[in-house]
BALO-524013 format. One record per atom (N, C-alpha, C, O): residue in three letters; atom name; z, x, y. Coordinates in pm, whole numbers. Atoms other than C-alpha are relative to their C-alpha. Layout:
{aa->ALA at->CA w->Z u->X v->Y} .
...
//
This chain:
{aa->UNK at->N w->-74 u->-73 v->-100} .
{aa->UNK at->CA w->-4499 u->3509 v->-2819} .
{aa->UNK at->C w->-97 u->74 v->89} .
{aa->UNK at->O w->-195 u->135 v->45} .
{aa->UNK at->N w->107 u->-84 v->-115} .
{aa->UNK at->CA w->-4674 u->3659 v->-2496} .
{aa->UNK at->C w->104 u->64 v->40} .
{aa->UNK at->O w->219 u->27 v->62} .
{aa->UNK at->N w->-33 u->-133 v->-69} .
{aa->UNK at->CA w->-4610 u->3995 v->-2378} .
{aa->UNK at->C w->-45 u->2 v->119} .
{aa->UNK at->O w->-164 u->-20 v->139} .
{aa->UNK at->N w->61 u->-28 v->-171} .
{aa->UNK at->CA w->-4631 u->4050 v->-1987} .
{aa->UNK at->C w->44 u->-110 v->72} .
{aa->UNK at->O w->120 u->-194 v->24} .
{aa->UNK at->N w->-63 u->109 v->-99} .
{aa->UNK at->CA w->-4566 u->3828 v->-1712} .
{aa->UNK at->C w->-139 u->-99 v->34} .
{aa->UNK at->O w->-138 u->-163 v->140} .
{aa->UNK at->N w->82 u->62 v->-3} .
{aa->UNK at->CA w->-4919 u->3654 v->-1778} .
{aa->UNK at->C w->-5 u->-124 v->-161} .
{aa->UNK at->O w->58 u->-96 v->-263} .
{aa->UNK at->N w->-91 u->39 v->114} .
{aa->UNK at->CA w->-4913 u->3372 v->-2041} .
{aa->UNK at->C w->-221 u->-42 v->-40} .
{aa->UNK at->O w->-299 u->-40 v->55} .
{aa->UNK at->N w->130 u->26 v->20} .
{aa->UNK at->CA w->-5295 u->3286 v->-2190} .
{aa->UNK at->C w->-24 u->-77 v->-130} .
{aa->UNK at->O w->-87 u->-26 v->-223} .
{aa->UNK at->N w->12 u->78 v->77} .
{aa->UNK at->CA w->-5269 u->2977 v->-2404} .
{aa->UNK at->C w->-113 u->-15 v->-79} .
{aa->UNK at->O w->-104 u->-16 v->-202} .
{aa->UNK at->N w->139 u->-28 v->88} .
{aa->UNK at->CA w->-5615 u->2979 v->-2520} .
{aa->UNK at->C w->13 u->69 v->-108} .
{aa->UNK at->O w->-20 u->23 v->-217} .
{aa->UNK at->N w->-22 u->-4 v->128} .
{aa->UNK at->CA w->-5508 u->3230 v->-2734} .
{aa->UNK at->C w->102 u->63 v->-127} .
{aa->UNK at->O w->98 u->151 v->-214} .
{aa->UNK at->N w->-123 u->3 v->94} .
{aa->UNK at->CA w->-5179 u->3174 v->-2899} .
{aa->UNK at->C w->-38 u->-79 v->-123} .
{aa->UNK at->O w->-87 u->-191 v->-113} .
{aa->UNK at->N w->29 u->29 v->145} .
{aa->UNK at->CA w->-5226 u->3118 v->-3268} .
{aa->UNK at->C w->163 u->-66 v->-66} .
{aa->UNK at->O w->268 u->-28 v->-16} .
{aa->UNK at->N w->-139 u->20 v->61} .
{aa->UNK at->CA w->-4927 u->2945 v->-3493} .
{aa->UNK at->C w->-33 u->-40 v->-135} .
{aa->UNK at->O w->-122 u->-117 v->-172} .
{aa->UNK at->N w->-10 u->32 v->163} .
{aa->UNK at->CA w->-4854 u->2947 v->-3869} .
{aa->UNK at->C w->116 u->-114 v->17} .
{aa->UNK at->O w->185 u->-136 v->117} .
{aa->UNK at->N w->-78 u->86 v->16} .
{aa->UNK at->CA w->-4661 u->2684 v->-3994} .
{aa->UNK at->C w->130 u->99 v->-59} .
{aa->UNK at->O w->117 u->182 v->-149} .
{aa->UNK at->N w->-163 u->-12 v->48} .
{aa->UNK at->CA w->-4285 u->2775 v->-4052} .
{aa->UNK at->C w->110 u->24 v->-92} .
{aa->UNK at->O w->213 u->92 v->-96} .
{aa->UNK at->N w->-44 u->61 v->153} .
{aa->UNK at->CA w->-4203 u->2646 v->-4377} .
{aa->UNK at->C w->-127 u->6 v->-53} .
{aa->UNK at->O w->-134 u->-109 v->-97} .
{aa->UNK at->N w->94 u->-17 v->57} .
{aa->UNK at->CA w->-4577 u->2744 v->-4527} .
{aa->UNK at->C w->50 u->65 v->-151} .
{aa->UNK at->O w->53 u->187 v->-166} .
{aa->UNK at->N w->-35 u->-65 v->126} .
{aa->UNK at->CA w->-4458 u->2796 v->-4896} .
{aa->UNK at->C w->-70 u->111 v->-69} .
{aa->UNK at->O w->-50 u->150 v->-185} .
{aa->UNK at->N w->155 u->-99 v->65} .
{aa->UNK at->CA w->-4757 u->3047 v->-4954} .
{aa->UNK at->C w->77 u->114 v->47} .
{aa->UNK at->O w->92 u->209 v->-30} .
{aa->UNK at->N w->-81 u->-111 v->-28} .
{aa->UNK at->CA w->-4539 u->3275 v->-4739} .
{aa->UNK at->C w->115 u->25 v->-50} .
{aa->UNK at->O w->154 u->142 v->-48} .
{aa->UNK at->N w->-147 u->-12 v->100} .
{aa->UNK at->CA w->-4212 u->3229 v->-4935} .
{aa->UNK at->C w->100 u->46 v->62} .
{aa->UNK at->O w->175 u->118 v->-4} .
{aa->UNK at->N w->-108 u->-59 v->-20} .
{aa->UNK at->CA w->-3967 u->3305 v->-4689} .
{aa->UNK at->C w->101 u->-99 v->13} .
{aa->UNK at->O w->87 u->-220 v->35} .
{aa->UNK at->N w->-151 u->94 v->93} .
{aa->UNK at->CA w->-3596 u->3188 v->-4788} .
{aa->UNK at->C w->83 u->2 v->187} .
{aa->UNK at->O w->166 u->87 v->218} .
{aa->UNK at->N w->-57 u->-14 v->-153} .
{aa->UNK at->CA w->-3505 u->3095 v->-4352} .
{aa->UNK at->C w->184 u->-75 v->-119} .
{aa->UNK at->O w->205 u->-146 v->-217} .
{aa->UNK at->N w->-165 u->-3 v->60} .
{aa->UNK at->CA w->-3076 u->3104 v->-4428} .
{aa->UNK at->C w->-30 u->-132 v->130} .
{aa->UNK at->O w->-29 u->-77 v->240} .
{aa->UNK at->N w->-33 u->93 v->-68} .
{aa->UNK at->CA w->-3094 u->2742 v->-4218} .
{aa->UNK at->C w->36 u->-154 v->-70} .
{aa->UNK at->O w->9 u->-173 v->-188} .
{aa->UNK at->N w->-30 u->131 v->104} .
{aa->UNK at->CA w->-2975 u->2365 v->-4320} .
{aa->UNK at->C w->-34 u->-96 v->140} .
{aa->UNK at->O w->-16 u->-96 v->262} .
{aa->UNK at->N w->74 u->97 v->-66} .
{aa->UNK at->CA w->-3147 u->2093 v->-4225} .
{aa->UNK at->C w->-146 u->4 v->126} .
{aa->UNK at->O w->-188 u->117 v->146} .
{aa->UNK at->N w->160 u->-61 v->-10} .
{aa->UNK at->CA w->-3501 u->2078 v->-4035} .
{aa->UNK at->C w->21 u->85 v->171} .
{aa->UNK at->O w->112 u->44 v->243} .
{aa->UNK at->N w->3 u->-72 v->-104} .
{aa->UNK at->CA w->-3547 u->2317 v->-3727} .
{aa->UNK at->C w->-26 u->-96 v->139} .
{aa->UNK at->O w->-37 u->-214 v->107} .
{aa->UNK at->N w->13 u->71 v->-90} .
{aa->UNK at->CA w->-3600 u->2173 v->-3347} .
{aa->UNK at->C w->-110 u->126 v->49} .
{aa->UNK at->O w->-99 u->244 v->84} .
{aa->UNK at->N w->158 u->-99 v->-63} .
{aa->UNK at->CA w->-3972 u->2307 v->-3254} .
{aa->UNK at->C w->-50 u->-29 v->81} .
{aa->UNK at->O w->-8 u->-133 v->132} .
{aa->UNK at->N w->89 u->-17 v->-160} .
{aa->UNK at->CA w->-4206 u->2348 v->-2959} .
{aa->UNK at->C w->-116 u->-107 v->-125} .
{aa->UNK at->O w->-138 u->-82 v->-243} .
{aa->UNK at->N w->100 u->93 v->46} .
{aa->UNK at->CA w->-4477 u->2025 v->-3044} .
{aa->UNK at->C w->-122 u->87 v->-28} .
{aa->UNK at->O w->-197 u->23 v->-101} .
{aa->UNK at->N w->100 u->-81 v->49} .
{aa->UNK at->CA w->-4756 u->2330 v->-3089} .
{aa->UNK at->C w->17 u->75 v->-157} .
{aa->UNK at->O w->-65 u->120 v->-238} .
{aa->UNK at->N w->-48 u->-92 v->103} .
{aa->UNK at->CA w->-4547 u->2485 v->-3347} .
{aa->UNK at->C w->37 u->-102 v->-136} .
{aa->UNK at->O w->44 u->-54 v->-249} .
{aa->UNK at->N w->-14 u->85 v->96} .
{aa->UNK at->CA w->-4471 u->2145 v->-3551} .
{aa->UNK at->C w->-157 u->-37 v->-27} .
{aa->UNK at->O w->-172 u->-65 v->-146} .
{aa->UNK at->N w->131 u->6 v->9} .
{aa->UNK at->CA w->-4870 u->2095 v->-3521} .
{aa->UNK at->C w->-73 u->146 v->-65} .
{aa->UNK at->O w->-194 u->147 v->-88} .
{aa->UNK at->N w->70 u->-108 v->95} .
{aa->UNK at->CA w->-4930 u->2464 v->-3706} .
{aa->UNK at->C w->-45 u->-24 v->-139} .
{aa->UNK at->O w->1 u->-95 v->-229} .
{aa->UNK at->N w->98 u->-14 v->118} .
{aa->UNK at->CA w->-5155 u->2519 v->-3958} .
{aa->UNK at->C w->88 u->61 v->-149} .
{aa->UNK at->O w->153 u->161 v->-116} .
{aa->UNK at->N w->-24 u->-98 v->83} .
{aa->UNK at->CA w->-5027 u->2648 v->-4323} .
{aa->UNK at->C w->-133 u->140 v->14} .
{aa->UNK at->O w->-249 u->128 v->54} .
{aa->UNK at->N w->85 u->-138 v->6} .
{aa->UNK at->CA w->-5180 u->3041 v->-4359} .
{aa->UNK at->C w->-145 u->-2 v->-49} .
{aa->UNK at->O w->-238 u->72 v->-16} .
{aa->UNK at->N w->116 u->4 v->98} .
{aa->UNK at->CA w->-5436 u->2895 v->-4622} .
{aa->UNK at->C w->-95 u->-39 v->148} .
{aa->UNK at->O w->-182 u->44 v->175} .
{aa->UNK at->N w->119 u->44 v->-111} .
{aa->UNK at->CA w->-5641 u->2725 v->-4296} .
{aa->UNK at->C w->49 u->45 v->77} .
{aa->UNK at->O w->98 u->-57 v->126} .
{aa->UNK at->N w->42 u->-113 v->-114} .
{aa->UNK at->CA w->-5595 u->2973 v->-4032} .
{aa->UNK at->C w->-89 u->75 v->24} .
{aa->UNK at->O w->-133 u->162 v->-51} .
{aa->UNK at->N w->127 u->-33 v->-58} .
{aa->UNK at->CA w->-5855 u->3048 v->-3812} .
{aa->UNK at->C w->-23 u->140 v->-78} .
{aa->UNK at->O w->74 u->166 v->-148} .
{aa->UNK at->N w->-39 u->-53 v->50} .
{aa->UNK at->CA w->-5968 u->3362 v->-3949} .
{aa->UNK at->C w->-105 u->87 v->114} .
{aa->UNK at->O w->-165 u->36 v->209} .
{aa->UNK at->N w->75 u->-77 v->-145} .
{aa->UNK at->CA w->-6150 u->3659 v->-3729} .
{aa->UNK at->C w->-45 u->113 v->-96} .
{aa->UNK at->O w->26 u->178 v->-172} .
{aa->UNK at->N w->78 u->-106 v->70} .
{aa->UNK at->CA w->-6415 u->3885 v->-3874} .
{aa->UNK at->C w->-48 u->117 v->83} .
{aa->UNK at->O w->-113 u->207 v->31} .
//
């Protein structure tokens, strides 16, 4: 999600959705309809990480 009326793809980050590491119970049936960046996310375990 970008804040402001500027949008700076470079650097939007995305977890995967359904990453079971995060365990959240989405109340939905059957598979979601996603943005092609957001079906291409990473699970949490390989996310970039910033030191």
């Amino acid at each position: 999600m970008c804040v402001g009326t500027q949008s700076a793809p470079e650097f939007e980050r995305s977890i995967a959705w359904n990453d079971p590491a995060i365990g959240i119970q989405w109340p939905i049936q059957g598979e979601p309809t996603l943005y092609t960046k957001d079906q291409q996310a990473k699970p949490l375990a390989e996310a970039e990480q910033f030191a």
